[in-house]
C-alpha positions as CSV (number, residue, x, y, z in Angstrom):
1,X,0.0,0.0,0.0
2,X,1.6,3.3,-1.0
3,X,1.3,7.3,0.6
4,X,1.7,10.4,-1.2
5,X,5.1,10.4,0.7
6,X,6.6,6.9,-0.5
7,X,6.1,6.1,-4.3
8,X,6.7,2.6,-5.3
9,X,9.1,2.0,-8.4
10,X,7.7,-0.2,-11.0
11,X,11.1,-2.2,-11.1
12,X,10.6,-3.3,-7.5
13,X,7.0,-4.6,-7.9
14,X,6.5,-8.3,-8.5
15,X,5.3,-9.1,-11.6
16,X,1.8,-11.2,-11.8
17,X,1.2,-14.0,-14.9
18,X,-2.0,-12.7,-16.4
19,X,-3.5,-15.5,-16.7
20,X,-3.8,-18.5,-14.4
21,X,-2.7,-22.4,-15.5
22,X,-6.5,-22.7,-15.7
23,X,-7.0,-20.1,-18.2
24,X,-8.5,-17.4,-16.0
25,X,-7.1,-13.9,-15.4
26,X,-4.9,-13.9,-12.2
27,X,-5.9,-11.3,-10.3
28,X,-8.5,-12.8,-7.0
29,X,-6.2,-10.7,-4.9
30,X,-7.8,-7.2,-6.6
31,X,-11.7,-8.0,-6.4
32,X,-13.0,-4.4,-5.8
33,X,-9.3,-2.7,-4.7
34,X,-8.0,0.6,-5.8
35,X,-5.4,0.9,-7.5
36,X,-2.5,1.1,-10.5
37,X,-1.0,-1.3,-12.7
38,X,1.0,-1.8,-15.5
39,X,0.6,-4.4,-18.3
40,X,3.3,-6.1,-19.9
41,X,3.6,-8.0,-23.6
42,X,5.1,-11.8,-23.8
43,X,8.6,-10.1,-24.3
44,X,8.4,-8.2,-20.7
45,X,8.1,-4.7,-22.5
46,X,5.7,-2.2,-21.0
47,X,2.7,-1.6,-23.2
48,X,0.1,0.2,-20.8
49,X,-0.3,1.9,-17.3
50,X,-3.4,3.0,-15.9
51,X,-5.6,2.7,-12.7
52,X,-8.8,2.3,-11.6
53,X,-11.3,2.0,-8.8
54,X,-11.8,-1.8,-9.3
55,X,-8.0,-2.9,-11.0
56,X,-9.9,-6.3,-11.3
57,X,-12.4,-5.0,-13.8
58,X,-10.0,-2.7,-15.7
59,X,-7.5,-5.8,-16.3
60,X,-10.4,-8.0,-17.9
61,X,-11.3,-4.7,-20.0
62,X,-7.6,-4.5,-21.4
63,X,-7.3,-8.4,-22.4
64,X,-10.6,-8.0,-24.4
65,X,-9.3,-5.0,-25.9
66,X,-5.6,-6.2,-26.5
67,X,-5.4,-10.2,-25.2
68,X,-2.3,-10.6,-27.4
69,X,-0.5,-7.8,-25.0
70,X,-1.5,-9.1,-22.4
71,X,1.2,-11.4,-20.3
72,X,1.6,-10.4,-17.2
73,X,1.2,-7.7,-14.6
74,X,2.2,-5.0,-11.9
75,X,0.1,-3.3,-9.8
76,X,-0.1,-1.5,-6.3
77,X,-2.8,-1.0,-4.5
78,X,-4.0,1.9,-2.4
79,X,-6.5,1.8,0.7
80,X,-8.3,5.4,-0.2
81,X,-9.0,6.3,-3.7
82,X,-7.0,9.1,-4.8
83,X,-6.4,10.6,-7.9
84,X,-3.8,12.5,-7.4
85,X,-1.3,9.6,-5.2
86,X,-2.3,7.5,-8.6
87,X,-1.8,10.1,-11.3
88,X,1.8,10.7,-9.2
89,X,2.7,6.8,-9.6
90,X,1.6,6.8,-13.2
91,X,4.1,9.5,-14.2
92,X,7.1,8.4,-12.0
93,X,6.0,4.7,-13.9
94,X,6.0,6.1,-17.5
95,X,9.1,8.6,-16.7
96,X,10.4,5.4,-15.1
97,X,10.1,3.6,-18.3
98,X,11.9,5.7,-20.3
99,X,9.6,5.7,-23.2
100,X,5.8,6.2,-24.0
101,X,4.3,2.9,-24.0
102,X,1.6,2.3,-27.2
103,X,-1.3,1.9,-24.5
104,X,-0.5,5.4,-23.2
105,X,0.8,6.9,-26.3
106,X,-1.0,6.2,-30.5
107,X,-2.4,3.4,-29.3
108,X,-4.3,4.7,-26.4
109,X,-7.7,4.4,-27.6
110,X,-7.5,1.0,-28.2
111,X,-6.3,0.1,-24.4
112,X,-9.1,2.4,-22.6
113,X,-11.6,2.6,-25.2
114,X,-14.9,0.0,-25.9
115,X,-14.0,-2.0,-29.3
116,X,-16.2,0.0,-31.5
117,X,-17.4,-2.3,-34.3
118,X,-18.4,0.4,-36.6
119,X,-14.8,0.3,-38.7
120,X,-15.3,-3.4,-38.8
121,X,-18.1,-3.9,-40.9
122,X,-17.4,-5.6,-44.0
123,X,-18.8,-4.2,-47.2
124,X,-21.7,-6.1,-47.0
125,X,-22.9,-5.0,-43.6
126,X,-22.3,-1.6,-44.3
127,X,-24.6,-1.5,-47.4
128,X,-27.3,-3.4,-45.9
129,X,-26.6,-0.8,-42.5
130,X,-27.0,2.1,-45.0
131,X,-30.3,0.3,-46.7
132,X,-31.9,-0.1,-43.6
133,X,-34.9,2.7,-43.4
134,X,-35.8,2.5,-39.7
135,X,-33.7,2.8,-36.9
136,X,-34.9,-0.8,-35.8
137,X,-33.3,-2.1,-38.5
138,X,-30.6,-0.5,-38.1
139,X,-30.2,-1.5,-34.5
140,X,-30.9,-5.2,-36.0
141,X,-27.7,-4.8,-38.1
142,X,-24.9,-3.1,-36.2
143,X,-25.8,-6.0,-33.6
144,X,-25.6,-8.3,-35.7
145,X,-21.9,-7.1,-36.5
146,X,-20.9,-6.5,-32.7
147,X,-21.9,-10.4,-32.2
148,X,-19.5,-11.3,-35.1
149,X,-17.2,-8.8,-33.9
150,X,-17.6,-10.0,-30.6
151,X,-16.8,-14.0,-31.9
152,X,-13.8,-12.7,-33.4
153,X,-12.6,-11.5,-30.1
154,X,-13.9,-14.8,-28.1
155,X,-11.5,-16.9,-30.7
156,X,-8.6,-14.8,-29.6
157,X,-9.0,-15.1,-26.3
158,X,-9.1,-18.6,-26.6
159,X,-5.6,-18.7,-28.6
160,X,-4.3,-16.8,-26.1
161,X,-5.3,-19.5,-23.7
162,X,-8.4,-17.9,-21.8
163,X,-10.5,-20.2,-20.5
164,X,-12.7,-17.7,-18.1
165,X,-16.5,-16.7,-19.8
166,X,-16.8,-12.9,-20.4
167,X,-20.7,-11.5,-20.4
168,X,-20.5,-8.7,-22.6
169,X,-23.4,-5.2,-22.1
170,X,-26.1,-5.7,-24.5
171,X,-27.2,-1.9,-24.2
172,X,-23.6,-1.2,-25.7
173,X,-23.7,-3.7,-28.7
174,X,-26.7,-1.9,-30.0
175,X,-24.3,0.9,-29.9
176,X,-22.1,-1.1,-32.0
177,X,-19.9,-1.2,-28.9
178,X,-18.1,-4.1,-26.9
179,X,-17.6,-3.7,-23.2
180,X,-17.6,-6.1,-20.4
181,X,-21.2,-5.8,-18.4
């Protein structure tokens, strides 16, 4: 647990496998705690930092949205949520580093973002989108692309090795957006 007078190094945290030998993301230890983390590629190079109220949640979000950068871990936790003791960490991390890593740099979006499936469609989908008079319709077919989006991201996972079941928001699919519910 860190204070505003003591901030942790990321070189002396332990690093965490993301996932277990069963498949499922590692990270019982951080149901519902505050905190930061960084996420590191199969090479050990930095490719995100961020934090969040619930570190559990925001690591499932980030192997969704990136599961072939996601290998492993840090994080510390803080008993009181605030911004500014994380925000500090997070630029002592990335100054730390010595570089910008993609998740915090050109390829933020993609790290902090829902996947939006609109830039997916294929030709096909996007003409019958564009044909579609009602907004029902519509609705019908940019679902209809989040769930094949969404089947697309499933078969990564599971070549990354995930065995765990993700239950993704169906408000956001009609959105043409894929978030973890």
């Amino acid at each position: 647990m860190s204070t505003a007078a003591e901030l942790p190094s990321l070189q002396s945290l332990k690093p965490y496998p993301y996932l277990t030998d069963e498949g499922n993301v590692a990270d019982e230890f951080l149901l519902g705690k505050v905190g930061i983390y960084a996420i590191f590629d199969q090479d050990e190079t930095l490719q995100f930092v961020g934090y969040s109220r619930n570190v559990s949640v925001s690591l499932r979000q980030h192997l969704i949205r990136q599961p072939e950068h996601c290998y492993s871990f840090k994080v510390e936790t803080i008993d009181r949520p605030s911004r500014t003791l994380l925000e500090d960490i997070r630029q002592q991390w990335l100054a730390e580093n010595g570089t910008v890593p993609p998740g915090n740099g050109e390829a933020e979006a993609q790290w902090t973002q829902p996947i939006d499936v609109k830039p997916l469609m294929t030709d096909a989908e996007r003409s019958a989108f564009e044909e579609a008079l009602d907004e029902g319709k519509k609705t019908k077919c940019i679902k209809q692309v989040a769930r094949r989006v969404q089947a697309t991201v499933l078969e990564r996972l599971a070549a990354r090795g995930v065995m765990e079941s993700f239950r993704f928001n169906p408000k956001l699919k009609e959105q043409g957006l894929l978030e973890l519910k």
